[in-house]
TISEZA-178467 format. One line per 5 residues: their letters; for each residue x, y, z of N, C-alpha, C. Coordinates in steps of 0.05 Angstrom, whole numbers. Each point is the difference from the previous one (the first is absolute). Layout:
REM TISEZA-178467
A> X,Y,Z,X,Y,Z,X,Y,Z | ...
END
This chain:
REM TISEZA-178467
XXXXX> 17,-24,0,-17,24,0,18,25,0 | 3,14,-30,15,25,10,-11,17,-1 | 8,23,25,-8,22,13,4,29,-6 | -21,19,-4,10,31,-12,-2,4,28 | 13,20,10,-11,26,22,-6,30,-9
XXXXX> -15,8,-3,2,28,-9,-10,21,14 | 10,19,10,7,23,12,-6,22,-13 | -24,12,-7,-1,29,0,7,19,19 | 15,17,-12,19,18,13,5,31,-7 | -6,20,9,-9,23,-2,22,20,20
XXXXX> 21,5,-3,18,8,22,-5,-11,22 | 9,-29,-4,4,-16,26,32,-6,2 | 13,9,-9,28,-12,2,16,2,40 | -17,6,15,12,-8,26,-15,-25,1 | -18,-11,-8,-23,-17,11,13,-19,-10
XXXXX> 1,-1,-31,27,-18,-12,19,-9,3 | 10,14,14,28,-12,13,-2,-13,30 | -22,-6,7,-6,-16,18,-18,-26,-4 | -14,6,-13,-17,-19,-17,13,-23,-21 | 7,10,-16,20,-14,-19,17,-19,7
XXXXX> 21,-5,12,19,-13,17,-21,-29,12 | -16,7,17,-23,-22,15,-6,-13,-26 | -10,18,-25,-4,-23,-16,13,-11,-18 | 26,6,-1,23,-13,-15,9,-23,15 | 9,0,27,6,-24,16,-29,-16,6
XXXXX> -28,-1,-1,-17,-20,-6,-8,-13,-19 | 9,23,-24,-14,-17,-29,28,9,-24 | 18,-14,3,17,10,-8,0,-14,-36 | -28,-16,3,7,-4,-29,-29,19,-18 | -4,9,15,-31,14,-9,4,32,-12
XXXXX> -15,-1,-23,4,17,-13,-11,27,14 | 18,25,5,-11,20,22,2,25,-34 | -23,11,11,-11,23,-27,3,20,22 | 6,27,-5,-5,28,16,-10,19,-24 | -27,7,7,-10,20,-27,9,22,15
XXXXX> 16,22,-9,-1,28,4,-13,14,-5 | -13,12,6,-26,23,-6,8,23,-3 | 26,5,-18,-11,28,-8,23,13,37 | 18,-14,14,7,11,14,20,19,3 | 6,18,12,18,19,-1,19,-6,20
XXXXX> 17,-26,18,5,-4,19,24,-16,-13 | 8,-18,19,23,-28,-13,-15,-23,0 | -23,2,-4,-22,-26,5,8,-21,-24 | 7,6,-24,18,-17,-28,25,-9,11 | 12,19,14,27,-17,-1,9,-9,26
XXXXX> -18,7,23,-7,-25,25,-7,-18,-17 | -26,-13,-14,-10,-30,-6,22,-2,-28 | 24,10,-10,17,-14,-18,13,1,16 | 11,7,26,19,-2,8,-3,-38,16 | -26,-8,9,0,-20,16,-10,-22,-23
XXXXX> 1,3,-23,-3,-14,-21,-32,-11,-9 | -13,24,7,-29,1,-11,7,5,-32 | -23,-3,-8,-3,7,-32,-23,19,2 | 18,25,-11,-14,23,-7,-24,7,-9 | -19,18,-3,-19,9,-29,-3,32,10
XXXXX> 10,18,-8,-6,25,4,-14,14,-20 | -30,16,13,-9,12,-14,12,33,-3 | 0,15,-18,11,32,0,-15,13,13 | -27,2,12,-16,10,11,-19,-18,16 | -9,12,25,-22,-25,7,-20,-5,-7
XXXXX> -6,-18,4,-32,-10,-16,-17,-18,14 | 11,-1,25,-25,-11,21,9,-29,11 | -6,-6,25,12,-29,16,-21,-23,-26 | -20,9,-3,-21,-24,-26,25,-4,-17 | 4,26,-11,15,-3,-26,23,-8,10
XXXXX> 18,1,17,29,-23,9,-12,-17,-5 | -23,-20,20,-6,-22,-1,1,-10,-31 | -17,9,-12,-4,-16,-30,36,8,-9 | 10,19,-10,22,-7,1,18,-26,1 | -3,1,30,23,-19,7,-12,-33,-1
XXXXX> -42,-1,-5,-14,-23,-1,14,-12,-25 | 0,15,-16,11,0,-35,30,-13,-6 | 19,11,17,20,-8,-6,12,-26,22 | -15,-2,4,11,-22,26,-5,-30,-13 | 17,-11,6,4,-29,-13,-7,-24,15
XXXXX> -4,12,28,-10,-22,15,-39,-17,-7 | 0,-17,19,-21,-13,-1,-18,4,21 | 11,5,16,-12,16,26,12,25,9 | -27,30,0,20,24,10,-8,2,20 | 18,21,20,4,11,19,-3,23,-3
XXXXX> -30,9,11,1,36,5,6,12,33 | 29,20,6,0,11,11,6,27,10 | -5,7,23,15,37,-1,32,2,-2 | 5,14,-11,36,2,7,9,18,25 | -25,14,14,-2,17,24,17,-16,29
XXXXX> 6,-23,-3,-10,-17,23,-9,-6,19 | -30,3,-8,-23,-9,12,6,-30,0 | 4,-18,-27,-11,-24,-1,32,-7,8 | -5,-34,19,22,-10,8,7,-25,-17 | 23,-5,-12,7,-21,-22,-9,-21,7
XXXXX> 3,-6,23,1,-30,14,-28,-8,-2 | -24,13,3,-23,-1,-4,-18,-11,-25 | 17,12,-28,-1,-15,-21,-4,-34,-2 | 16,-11,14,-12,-36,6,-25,-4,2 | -9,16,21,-22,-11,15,-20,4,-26
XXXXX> 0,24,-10,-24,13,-24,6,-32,-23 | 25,-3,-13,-4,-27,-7,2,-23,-3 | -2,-5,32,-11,-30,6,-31,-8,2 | -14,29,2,-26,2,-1,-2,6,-31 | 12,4,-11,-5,3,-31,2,-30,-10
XXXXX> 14,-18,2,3,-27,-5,-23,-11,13 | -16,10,20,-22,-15,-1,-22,-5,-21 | 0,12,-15,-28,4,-27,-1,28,-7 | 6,21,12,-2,20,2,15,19,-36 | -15,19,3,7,11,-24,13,34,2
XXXXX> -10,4,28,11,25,8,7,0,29 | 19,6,15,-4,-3,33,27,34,10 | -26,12,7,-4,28,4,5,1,42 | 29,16,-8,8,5,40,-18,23,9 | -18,-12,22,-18,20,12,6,18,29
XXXXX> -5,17,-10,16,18,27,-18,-2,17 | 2,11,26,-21,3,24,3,22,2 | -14,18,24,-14,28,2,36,17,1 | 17,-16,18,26,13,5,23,3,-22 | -11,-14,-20,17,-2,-23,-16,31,-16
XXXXX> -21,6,3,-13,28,-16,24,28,6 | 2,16,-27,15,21,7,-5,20,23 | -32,2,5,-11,21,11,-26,-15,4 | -12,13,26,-31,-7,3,-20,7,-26 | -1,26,-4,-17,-3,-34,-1,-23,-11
XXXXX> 23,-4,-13,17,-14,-20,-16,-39,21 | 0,1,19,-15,-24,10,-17,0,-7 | -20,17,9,-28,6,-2,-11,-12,-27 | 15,20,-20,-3,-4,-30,-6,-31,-11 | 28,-5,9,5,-34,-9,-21,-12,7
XXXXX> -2,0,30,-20,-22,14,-34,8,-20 | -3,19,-14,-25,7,-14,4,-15,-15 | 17,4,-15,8,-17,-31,-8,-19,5 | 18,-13,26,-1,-26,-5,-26,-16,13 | -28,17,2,-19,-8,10,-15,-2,-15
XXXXX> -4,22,-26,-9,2,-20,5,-28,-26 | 37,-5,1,4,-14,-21,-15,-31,13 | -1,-2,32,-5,-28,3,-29,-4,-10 | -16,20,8,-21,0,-11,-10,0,-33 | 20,5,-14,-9,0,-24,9,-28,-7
XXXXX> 25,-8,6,3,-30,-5,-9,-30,12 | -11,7,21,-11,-26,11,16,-7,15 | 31,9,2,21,-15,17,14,27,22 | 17,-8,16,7,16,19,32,11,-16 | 1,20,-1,24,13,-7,3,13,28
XXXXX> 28,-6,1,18,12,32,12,30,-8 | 10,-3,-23,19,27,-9,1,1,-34 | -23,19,-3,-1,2,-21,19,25,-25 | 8,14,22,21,15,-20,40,-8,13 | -8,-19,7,36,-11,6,19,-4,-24
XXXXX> 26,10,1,9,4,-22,28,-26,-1 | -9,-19,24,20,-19,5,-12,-28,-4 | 7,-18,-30,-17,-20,-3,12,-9,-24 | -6,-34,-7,16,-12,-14,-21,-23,-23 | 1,15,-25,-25,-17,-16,14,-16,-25
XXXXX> -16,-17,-3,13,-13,-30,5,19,-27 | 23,-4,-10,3,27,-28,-29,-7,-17 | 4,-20,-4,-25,-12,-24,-22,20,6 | -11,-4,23,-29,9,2,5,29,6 | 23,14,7,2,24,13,-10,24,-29
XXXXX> 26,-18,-16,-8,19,-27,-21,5,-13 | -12,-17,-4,-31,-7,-9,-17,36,-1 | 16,10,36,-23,19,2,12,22,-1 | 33,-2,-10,9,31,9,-9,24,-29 | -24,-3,-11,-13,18,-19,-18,15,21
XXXXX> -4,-15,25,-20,19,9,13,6,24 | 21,6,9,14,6,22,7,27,-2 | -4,26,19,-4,27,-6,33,2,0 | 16,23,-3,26,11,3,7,6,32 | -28,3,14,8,15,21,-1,-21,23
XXXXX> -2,8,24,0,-17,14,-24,-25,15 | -17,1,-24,-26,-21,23,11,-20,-21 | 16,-7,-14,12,-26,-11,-6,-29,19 | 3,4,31,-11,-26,11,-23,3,-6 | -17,18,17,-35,-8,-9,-1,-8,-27
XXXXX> 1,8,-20,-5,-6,-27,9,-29,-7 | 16,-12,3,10,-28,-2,-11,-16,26 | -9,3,17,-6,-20,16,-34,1,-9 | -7,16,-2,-35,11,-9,1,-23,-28 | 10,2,-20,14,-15,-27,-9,-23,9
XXXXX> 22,-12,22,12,-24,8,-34,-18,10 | -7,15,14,-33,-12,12,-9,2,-28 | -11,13,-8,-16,-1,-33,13,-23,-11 | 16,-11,-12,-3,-17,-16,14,-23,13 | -11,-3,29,-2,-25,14,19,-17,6
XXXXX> 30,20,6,33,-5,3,1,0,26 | -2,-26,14,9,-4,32,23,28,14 | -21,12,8,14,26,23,8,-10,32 | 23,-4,7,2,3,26,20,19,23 | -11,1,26,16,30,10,12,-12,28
XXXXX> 32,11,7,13,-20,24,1,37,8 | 4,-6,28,4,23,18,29,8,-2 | 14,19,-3,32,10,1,0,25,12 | 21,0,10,7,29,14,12,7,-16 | -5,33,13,11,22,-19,20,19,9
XXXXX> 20,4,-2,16,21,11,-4,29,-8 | 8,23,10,-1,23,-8,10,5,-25 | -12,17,-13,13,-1,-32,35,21,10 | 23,-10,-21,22,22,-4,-9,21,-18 | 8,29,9,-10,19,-16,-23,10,-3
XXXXX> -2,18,-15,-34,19,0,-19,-20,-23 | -19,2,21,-21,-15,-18,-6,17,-18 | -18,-15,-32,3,23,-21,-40,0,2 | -12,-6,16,-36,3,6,2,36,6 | -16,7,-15,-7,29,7,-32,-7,14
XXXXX> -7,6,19,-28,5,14,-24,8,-15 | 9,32,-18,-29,2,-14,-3,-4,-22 | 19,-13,-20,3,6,-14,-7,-39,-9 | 8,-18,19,-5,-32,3,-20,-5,11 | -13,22,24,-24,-5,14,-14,-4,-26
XXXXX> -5,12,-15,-24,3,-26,9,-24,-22 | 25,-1,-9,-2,-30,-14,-6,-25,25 | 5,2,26,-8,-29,-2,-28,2,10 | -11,21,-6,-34,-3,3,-7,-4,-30 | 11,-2,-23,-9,-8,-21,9,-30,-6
XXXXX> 14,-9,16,11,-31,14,-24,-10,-1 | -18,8,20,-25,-11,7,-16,-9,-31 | -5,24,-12,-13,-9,-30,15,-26,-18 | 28,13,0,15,-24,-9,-9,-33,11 | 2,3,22,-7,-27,13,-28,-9,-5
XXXXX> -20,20,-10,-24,-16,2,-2,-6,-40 | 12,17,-6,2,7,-37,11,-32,-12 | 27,-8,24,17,-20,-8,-10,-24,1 | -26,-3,17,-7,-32,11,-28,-4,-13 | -12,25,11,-30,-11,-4,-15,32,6
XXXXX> -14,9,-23,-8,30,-6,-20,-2,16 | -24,-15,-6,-17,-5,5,-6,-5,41 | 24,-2,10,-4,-1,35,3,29,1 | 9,13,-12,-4,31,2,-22,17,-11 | -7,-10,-24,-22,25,-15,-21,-14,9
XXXXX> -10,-19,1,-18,-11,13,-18,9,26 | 21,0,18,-9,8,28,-12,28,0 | 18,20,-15,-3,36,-11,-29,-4,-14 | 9,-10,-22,-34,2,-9,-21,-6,15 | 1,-20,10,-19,-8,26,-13,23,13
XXXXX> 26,15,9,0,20,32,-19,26,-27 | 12,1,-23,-20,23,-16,-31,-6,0 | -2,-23,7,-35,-10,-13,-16,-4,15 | 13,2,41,-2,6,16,-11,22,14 | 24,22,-10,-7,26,1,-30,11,-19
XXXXX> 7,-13,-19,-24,23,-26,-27,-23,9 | 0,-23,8,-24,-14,13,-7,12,28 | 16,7,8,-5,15,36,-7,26,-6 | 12,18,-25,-10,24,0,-26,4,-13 | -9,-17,-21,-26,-5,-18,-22,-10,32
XXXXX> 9,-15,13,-18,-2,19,-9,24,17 | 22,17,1,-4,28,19,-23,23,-22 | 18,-6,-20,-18,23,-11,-25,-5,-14 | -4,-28,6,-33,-11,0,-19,11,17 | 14,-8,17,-23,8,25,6,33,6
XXXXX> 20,18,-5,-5,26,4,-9,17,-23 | 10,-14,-26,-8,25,-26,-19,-21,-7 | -2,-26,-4,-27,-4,-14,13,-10,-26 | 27,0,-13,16,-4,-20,14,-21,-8 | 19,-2,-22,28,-6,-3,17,16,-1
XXXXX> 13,9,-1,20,22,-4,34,-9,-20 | 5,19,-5,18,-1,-13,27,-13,11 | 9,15,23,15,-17,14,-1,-31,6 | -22,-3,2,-3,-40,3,4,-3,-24 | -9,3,-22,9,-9,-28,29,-3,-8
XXXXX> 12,26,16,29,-3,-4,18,-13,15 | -12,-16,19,13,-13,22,-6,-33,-13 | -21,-3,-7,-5,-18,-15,14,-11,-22 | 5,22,-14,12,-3,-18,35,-11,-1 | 10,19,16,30,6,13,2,-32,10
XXXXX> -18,-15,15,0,-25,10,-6,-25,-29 | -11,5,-28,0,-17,-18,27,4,-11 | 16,23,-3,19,13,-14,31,-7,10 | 2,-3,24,14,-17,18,-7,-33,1 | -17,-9,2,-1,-29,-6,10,-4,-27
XXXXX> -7,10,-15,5,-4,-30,33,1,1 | 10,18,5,28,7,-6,20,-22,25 | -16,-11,17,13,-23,16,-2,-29,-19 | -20,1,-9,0,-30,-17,11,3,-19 | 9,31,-20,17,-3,-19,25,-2,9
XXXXX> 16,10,22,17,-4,2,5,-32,11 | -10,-12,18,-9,-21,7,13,-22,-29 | -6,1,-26,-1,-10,-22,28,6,-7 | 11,26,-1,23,11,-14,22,-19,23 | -6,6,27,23,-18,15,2,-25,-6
XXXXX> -29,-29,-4,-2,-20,-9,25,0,-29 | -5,16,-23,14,3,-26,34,1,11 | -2,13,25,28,7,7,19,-18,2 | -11,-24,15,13,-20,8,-7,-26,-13 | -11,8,-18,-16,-28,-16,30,-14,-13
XXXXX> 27,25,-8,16,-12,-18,15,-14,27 | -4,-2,20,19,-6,27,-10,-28,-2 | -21,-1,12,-18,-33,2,11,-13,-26 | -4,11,-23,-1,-22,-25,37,-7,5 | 22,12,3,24,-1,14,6,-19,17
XXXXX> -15,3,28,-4,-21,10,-11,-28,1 | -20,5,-24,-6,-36,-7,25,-15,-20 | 4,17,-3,27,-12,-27,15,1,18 | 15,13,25,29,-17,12,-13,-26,16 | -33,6,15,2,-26,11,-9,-21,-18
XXXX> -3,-3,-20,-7,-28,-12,33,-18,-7 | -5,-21,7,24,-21,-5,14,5,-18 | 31,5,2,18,14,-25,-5,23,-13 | -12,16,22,-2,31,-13,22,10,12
END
């Protein structure tokens, strides 16, 4: 089984030089990738110096965009996504796959509340990941962890829909449930990150509230526009009842609430359809590797 590690890296070159080393003396035959993003630091020639293999972009283009990057050029059979910050601890890598050797197609290190940068930043997650369990039927522990180890085969499949920026986990594990790729999550600790984290507050507060859409857009439209439309036909049925009994009417507003609630269902079952089309080329993929001598 040979191994990529890959490391998006964004002026991490102190984090690197601590990181790197742990995983040269554990996997010393495993192919180690360091995408550079566009850094202005020694973050290239820390990971050449400890005998990573390079990919530098001239400008940055987002931790998504490392990932596909370095998903692309990596030769292994099984990758390794981690921070080059050192948060994630090398040694820990086993455990993610020996649980991967069980059946498993993805096995994602889940932090606990003390591993979060900041209370927000908890808060947030723990939503996500209440939301995504609910949309999938299964319990997700840590849904935006950026420390986790999946088969190349199936990883690529989806990096067309993997954003540039950073909800690259949600988007592949969301993927991973949709077209019915054994997800599993082990608990890992987290150390303090080296260096300035690159999360801006208001500027991330608002993409990863569009996270949320993503997550319901990626699995299943329909657990989202569904319920909305509902709550519209609700309202314009609760308000048509009010202004029965006080004007004697219908009114315009119930018509438009009414409406707003067919207009939203509609646009949940089309999308509903467009996601089915999305992954239809994935399934037909998957019947052809599992049939005998595929």
């Amino acid at each position: 089984m040979h191994l990529s590690i890959i490391l998006p890296a964004k002026n991490e070159a102190p984090g690197l030089r601590q990181v790197l080393p742990g995983l040269r003396a554990r996997y010393p035959e495993a192919e180690v990738i360091v995408v550079d993003d566009g850094s202005t630091d020694e973050t290239a020639a820390v990971a050449a110096e400890h005998g990573a293999r390079v990919l530098s972009s001239p400008y940055p283009m987002g931790n998504g965009a490392a990932i596909k990057r370095g998903a692309r050029a990596a030769g292994g059979e099984i990758l390794v996504f981690m921070d080059a910050d050192g948060q994630h601890d090398p040694a820990l890598i086993s455990r993610l796959l020996d649980k991967l050797d069980e059946g498993y197609d993805m096995v994602v290190g889940a932090r606990d509340g003390a591993g979060q940068a900041s209370a927000g930043r908890g808060l947030a997650n723990a939503f996500y990941n209440r939301l995504a369990s609910w949309m999938t039927g299964h319990r997700i522990a840590d849904l935006t962890s950026g420390f986790r180890v999946v088969r190349a085969e199936r990883f690529r499949q989806f990096l067309h829909l993997l954003p540039n920026g950073f909800s690259y986990p949600t988007t592949s594990t969301m993927a991973f449930f949709r077209s019915a790729y054994p997800v599993a999550y082990l608990p890992v600790p987290v150390a303090a990150r080296i260096g300035k984290s690159h999360i801006r507050p208001v500027r991330d507060g608002l993409r990863f509230l569009l996270i949320i859409f993503r997550i319901a857009t990626l699995y299943s439209p329909l657990k989202l526009f569904a319920p909305v439309g509902f709550t519209f036909f609700l309202v314009g049925a609760s308000y048509y009842a009010y202004t029965f009994v006080t004007l004697h009417r219908f009114t315009n507003m119930s018509m438009l609430l009414f409406s707003a609630a067919v207009i939203v269902f509609l646009i949940g079952l089309v999308s509903e359809q467009i996601t089915s089309l999305t992954y239809q080329a994935v399934r037909s993929e998957r019947r052809r590797d599992d049939k005998p001598g595929g």
